[in-house]
One Martini backbone bead per residue (centre of mass of N, CA, C, O) as a GRO file, in nm:
protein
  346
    1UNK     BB    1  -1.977  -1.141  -0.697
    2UNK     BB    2  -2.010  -0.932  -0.416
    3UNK     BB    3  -1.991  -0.558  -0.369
    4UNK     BB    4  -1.899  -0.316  -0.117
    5UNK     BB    5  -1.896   0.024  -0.002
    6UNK     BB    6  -1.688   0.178   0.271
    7UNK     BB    7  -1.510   0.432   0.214
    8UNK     BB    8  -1.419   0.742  -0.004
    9UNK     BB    9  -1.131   0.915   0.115
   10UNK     BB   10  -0.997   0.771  -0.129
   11UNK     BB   11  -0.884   0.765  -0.458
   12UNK     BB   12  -0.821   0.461  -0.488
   13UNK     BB   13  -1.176   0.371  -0.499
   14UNK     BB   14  -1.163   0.352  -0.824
   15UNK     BB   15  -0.944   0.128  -0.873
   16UNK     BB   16  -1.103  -0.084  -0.721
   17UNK     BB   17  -1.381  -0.093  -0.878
   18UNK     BB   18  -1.260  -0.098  -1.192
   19UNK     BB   19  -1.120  -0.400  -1.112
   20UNK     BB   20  -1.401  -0.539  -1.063
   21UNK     BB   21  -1.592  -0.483  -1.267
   22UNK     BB   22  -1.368  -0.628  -1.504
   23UNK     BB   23  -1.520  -0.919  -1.381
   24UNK     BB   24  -1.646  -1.142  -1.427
   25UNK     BB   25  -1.948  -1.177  -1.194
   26UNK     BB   26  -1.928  -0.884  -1.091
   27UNK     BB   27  -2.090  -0.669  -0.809
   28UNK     BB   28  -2.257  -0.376  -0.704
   29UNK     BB   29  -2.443  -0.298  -0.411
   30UNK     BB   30  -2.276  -0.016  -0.236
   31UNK     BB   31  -2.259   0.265  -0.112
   32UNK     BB   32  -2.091   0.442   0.159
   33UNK     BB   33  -2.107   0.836   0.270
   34UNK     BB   34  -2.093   1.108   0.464
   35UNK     BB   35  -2.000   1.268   0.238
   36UNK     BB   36  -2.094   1.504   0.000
   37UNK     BB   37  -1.910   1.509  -0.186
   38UNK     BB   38  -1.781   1.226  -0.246
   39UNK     BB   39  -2.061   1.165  -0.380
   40UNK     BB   40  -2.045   1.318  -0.637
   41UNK     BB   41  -1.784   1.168  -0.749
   42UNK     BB   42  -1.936   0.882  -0.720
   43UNK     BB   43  -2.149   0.976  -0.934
   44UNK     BB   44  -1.970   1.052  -1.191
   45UNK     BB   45  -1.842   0.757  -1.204
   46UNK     BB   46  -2.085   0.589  -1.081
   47UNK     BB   47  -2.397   0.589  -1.181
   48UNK     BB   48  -2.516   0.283  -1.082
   49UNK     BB   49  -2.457   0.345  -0.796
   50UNK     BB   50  -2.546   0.320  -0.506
   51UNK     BB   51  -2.674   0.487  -0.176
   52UNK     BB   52  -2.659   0.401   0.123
   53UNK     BB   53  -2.822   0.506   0.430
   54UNK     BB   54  -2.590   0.308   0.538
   55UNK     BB   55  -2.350   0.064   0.686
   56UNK     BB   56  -2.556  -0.160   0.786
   57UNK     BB   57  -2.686  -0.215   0.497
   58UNK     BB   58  -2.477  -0.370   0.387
   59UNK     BB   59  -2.365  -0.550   0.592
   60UNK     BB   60  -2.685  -0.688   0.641
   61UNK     BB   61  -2.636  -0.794   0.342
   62UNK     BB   62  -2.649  -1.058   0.246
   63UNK     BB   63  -2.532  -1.014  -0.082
   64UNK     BB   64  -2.249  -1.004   0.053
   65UNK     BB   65  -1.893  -1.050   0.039
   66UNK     BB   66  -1.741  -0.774  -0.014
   67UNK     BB   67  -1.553  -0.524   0.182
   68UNK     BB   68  -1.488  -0.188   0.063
   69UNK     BB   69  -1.161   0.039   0.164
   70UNK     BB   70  -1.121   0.420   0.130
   71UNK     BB   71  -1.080   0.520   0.409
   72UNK     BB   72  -0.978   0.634   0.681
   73UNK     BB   73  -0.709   0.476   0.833
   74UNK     BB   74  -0.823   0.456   1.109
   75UNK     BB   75  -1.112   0.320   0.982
   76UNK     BB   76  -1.029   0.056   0.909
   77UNK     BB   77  -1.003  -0.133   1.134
   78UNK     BB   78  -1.271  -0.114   1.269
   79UNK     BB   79  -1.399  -0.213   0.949
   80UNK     BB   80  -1.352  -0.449   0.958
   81UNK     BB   81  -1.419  -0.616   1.226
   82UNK     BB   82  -1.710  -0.573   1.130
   83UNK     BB   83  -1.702  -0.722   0.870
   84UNK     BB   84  -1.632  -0.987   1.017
   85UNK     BB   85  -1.888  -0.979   1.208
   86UNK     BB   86  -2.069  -1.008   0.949
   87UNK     BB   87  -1.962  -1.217   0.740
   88UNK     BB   88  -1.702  -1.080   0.576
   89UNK     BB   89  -1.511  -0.971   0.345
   90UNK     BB   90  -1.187  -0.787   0.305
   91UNK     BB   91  -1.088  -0.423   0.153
   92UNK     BB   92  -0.781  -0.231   0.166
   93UNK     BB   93  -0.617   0.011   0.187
   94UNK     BB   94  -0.295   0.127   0.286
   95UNK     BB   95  -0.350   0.174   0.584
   96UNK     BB   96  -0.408  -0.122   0.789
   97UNK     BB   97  -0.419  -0.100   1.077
   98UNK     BB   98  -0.287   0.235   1.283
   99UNK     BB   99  -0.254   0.017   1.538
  100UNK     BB  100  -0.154  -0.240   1.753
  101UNK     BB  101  -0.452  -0.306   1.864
  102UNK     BB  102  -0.611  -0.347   1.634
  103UNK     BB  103  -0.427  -0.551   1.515
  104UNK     BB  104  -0.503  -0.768   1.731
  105UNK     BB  105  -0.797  -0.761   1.686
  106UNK     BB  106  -0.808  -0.850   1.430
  107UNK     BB  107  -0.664  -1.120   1.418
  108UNK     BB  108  -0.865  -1.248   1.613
  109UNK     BB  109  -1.138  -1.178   1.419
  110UNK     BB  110  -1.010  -1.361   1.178
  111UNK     BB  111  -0.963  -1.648   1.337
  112UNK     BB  112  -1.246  -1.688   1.429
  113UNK     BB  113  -1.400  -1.635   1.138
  114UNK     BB  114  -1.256  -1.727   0.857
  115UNK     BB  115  -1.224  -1.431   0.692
  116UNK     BB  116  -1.091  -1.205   0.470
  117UNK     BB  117  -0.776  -1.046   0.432
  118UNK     BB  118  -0.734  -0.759   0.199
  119UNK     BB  119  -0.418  -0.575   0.089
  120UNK     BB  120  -0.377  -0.286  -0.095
  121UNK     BB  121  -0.070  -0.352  -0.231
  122UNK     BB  122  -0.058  -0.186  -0.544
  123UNK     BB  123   0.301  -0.132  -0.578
  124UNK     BB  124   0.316  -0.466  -0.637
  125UNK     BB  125   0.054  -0.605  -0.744
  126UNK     BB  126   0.080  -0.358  -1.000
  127UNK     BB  127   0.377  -0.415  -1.038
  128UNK     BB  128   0.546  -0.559  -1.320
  129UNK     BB  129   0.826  -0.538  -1.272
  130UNK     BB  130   0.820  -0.677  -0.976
  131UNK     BB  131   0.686  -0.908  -1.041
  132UNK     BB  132   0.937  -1.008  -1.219
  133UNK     BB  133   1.168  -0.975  -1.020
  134UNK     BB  134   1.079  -1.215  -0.854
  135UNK     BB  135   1.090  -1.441  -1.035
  136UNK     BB  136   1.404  -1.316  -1.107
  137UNK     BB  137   1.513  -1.426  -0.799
  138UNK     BB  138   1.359  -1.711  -0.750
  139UNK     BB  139   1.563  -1.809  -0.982
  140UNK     BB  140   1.870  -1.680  -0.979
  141UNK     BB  141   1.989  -1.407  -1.099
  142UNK     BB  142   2.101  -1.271  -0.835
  143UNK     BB  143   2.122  -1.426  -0.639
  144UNK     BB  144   2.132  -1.353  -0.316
  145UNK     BB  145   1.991  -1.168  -0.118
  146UNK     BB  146   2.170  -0.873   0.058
  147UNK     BB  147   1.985  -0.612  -0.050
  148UNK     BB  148   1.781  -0.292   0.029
  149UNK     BB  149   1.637  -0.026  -0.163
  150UNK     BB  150   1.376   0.263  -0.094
  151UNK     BB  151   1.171   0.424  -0.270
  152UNK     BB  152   0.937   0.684  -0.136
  153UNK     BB  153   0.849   0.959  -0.333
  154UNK     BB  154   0.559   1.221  -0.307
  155UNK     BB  155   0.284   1.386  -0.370
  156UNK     BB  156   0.105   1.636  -0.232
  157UNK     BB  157  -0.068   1.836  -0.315
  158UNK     BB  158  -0.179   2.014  -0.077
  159UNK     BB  159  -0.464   2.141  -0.218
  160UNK     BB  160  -0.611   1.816  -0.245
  161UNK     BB  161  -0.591   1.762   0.036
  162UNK     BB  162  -0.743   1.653   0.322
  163UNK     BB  163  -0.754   1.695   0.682
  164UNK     BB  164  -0.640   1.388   0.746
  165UNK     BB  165  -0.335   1.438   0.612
  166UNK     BB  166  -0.291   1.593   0.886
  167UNK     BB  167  -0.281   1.365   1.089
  168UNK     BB  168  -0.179   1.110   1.220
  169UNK     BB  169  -0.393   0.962   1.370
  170UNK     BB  170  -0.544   0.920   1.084
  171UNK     BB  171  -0.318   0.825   0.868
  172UNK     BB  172  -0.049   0.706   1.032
  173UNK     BB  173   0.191   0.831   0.883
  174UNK     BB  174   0.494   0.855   0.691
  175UNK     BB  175   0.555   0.527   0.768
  176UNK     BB  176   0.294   0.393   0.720
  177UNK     BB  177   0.175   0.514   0.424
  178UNK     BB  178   0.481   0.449   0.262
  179UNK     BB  179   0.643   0.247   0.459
  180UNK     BB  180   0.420  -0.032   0.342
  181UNK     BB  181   0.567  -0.066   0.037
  182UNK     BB  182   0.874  -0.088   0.083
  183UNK     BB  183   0.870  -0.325   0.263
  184UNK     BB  184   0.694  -0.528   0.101
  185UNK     BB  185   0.886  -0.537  -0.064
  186UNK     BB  186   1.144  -0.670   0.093
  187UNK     BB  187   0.974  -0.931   0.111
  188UNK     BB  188   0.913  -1.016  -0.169
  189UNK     BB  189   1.230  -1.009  -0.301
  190UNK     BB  190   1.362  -1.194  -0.014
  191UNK     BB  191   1.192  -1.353   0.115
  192UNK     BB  192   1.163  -1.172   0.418
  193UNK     BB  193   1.079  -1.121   0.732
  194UNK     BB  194   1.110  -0.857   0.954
  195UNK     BB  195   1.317  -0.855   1.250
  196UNK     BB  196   1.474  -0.532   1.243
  197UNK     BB  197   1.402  -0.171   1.326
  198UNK     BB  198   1.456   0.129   1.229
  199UNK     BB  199   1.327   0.496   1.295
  200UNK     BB  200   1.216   0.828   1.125
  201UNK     BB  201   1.115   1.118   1.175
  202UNK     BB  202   0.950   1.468   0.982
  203UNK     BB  203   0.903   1.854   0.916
  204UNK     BB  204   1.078   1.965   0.677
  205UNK     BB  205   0.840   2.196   0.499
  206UNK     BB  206   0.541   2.201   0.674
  207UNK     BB  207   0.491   2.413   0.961
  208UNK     BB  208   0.159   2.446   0.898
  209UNK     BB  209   0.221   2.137   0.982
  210UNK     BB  210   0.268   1.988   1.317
  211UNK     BB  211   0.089   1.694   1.262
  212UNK     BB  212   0.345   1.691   0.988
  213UNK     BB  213   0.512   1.475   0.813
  214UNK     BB  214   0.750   1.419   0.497
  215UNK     BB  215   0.974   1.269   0.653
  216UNK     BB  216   1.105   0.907   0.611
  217UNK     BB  217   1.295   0.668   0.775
  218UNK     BB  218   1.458   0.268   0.729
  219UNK     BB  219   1.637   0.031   0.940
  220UNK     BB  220   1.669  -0.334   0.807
  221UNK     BB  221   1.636  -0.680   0.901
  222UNK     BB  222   1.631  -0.997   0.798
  223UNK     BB  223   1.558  -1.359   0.881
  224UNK     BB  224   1.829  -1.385   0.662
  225UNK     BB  225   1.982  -1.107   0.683
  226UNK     BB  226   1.911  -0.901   0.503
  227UNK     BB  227   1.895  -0.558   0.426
  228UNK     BB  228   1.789  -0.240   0.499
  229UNK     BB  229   1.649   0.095   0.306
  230UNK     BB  230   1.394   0.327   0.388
  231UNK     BB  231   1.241   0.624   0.165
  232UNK     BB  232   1.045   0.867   0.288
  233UNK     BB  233   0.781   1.124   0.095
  234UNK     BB  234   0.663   1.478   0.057
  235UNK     BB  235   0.844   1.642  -0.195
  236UNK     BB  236   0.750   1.603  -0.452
  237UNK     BB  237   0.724   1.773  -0.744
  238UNK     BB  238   0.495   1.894  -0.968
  239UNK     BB  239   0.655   1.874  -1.230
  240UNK     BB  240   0.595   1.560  -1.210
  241UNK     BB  241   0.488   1.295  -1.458
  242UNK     BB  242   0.412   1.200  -1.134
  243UNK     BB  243   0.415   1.100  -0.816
  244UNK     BB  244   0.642   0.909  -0.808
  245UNK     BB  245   0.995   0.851  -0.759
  246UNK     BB  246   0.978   0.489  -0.765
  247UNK     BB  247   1.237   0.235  -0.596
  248UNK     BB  248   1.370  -0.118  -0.598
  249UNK     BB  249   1.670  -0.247  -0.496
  250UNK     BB  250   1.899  -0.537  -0.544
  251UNK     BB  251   2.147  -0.719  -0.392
  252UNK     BB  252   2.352  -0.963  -0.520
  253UNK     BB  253   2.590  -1.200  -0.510
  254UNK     BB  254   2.523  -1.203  -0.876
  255UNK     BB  255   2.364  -0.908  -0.864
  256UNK     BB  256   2.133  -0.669  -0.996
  257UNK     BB  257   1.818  -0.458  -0.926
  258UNK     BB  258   1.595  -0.228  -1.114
  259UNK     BB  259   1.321  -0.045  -1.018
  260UNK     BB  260   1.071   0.153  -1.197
  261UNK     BB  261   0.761   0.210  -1.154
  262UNK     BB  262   0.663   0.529  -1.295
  263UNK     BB  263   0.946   0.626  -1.398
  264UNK     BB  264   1.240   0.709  -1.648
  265UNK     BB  265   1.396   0.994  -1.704
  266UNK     BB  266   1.634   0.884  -1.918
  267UNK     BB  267   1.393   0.834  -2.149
  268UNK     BB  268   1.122   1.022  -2.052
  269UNK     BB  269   1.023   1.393  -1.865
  270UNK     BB  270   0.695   1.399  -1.980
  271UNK     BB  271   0.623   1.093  -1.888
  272UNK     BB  272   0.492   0.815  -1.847
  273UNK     BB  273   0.739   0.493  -1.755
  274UNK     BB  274   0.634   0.222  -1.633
  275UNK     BB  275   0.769  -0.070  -1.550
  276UNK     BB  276   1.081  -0.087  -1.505
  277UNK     BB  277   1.382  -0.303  -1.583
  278UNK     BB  278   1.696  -0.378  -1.427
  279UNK     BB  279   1.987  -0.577  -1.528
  280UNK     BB  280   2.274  -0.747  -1.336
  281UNK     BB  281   2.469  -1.019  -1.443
  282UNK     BB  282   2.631  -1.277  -1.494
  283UNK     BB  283   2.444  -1.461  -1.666
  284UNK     BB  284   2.393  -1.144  -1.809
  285UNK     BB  285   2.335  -0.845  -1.948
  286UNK     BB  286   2.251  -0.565  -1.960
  287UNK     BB  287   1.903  -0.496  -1.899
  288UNK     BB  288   1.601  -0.354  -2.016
  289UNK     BB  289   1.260  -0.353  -1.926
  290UNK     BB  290   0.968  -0.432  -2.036
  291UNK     BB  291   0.648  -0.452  -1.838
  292UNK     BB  292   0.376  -0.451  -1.984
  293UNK     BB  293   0.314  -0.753  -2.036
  294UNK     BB  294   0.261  -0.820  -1.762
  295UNK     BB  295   0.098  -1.012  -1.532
  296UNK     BB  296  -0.177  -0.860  -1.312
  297UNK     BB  297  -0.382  -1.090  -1.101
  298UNK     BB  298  -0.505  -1.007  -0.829
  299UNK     BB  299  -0.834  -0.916  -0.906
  300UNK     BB  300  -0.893  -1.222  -0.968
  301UNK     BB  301  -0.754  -1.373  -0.721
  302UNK     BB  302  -0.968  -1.249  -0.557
  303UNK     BB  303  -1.215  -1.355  -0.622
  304UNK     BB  304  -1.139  -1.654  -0.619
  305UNK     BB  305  -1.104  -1.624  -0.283
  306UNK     BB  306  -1.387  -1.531  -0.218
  307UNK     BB  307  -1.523  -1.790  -0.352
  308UNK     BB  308  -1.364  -2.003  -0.185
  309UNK     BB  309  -1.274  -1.893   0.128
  310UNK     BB  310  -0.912  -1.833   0.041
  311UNK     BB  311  -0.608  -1.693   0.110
  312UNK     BB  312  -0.382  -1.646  -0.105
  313UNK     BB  313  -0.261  -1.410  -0.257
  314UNK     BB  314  -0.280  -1.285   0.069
  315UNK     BB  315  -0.174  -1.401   0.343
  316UNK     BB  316  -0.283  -1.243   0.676
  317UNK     BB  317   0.021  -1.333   0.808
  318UNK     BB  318   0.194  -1.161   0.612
  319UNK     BB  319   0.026  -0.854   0.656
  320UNK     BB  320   0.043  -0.857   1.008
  321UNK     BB  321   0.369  -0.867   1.022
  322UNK     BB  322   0.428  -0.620   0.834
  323UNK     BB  323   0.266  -0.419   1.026
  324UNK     BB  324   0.380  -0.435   1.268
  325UNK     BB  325   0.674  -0.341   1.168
  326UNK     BB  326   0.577  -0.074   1.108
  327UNK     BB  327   0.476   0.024   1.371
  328UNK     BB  328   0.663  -0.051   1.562
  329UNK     BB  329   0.873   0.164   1.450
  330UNK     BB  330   0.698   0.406   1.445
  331UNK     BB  331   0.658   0.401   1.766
  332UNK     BB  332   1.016   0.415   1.809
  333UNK     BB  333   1.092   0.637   1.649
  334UNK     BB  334   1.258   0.952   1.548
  335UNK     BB  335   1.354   1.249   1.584
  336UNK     BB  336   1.461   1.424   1.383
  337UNK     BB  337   1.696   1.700   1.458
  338UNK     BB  338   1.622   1.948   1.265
  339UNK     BB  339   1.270   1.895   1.325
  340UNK     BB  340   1.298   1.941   1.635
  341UNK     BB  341   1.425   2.235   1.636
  342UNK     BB  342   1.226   2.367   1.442
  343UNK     BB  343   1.055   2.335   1.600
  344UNK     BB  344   1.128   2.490   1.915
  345UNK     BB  345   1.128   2.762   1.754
  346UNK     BB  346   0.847   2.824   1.580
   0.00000   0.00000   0.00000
């Protein structure tokens, strides 16, 4: 299988390129990016992917099979599309696309393509205790899902971040870019696609960028009726040392479980320790697992699946309900009201 790189503005394709290269028979035919910066990075990085002249030359080469993208979130929509129309598989960091038109005609380019459309929702497919999580959830380990808190948040270190980063119009705003990790957690843990909810979101601490939110939750309710909050943003002190004590709690009718993705301060303030999951139940005694066992095997099986050209791995009825959910939310978000008012002051 080989695959090419469109669009390395997000530092997640380093992560991507490095779980392809590491299974056997995948080969990378070349990336491409219009920016000067960029390309040294990925020259210091992978010093023997070449860049292509454009972005024509990777999509009209016959021997790609799957083009891979962690350009612009505005720009990953139209660029799925284009690579669909090109007879490629695709794959992308999330949020995308980051608009309800893309997303509509992207399905409709999916469906007559019959090319897969795969996303990195890297939160949960290499998540070890969530994965471990969903496993004792559908064993029965806490009876029926029927409440879900997620929290998602992260460090801006603001001084590090590119300047489309602050535009919501490009990057999808603060409800889009980590409130698809939180939801996709609750549909994936409840096994229930979102059925209603609301959102709101605002600039709570950083007034010199009046077109970027910091801070944003979601109320919703899940298909089988399990309830729903998730909360998001970007004030994570850069003191932690991880990039967000990101977690997420789930109340069984018969016990509950939490997850801690990156960090368990309890156990030690100083470094990663994440993987880890916390269950309590009828069933069991309350027990702390580590989780860094557990197979995360989502990059083999997307090659798998391009090799096969069928989306198993997460197939893509489920990851455009996803977005629709997150999208409709977002753009009928409210603005929090002291976020509101401090604009108006400002």
């Amino acid at each position: 299988m080989k695959f090419a790189i469109i669009g390395i503005d997000h530092g997640h394709v380093f992560m991507m390129i490095n779980n392809l290269l590491a299974i056997q028979g995948v080969s990378c035919a070349g990336y491409f990016t219009e920016h000067y910066d960029l390309e040294k990075q990925m020259t210091r990085a992978f010093p023997h992917i070449g860049l292509a002249r454009n972005e024509a030359d990777l999509l009209e080469n016959p021997e790609v099979d799957l083009i891979v993208s962690a350009s612009v979130p505005s720009l990953r929509g139209p660029l799925a599309i284009r690579a669909l129309n090109h007879d490629k598989h695709f794959l992308a960091d999330v949020p995308f696309p980051t608009t309800l038109d893309h997303l509509r005609l992207l399905e409709l380019t999916q469906a007559r393509s019959g090319k897969c459309v795969f996303a990195y929702l890297r939160e949960r497919l290499l998540c070890r205790a969530e994965l471990l999580a969903g496993k004792l959830i559908r064993a029965g380990e806490i009876g029926r899902p029927v409440n879900f808190v997620g929290l998602e948040p992260h460090k801006l270190m603001i001084k590090h971040r590119p300047a489309w980063q602050f535009r919501r119009d490009a990057s999808g705003g603060v409800l889009a870019e980590l409130g698809v990790h939180a939801l996709d957690s609750f549909c994936f843990l409840t096994d229930q696609s979102i059925s209603r909810g609301t959102a709101r979101s605002g600039n709570l601490a950083h007034p010199k960028q009046p077109d970027f939110d910091d801070f944003g939750d979601f109320t919703f309710e899940g298909s089988e009726g399990a309830t729903g909050y998730a909360r998001v943003d970007w004030l994570t002190p850069d003191a932690l040392p991880s990039f967000g004590d990101i977690r997420s709690i789930v109340l069984g009718t018969d016990g509950y479980l939490e997850i801690r993705k990156k960090l368990d301060l309890a156990v030690d303030n100083t470094r990663y320790t994440g993987d880890t999951l916390l269950i309590c139940s009828r069933n069991r005694e309350p027990e702390r697992i580590d989780c860094r066992h557990v197979p995360a095997t989502f990059h083999e099986e997307l090659v798998r699946d391009v090799r096969d050209g069928v989306n198993r791995c997460l197939p893509e009825g489920y990851f455009f309900g996803l977005m629709r959910a997150v999208l409709q939310m977002r753009d009928s978000a409210d603005r929090l009201g002291w976020a509101a008012a401090a604009a108006q002051t400002a």
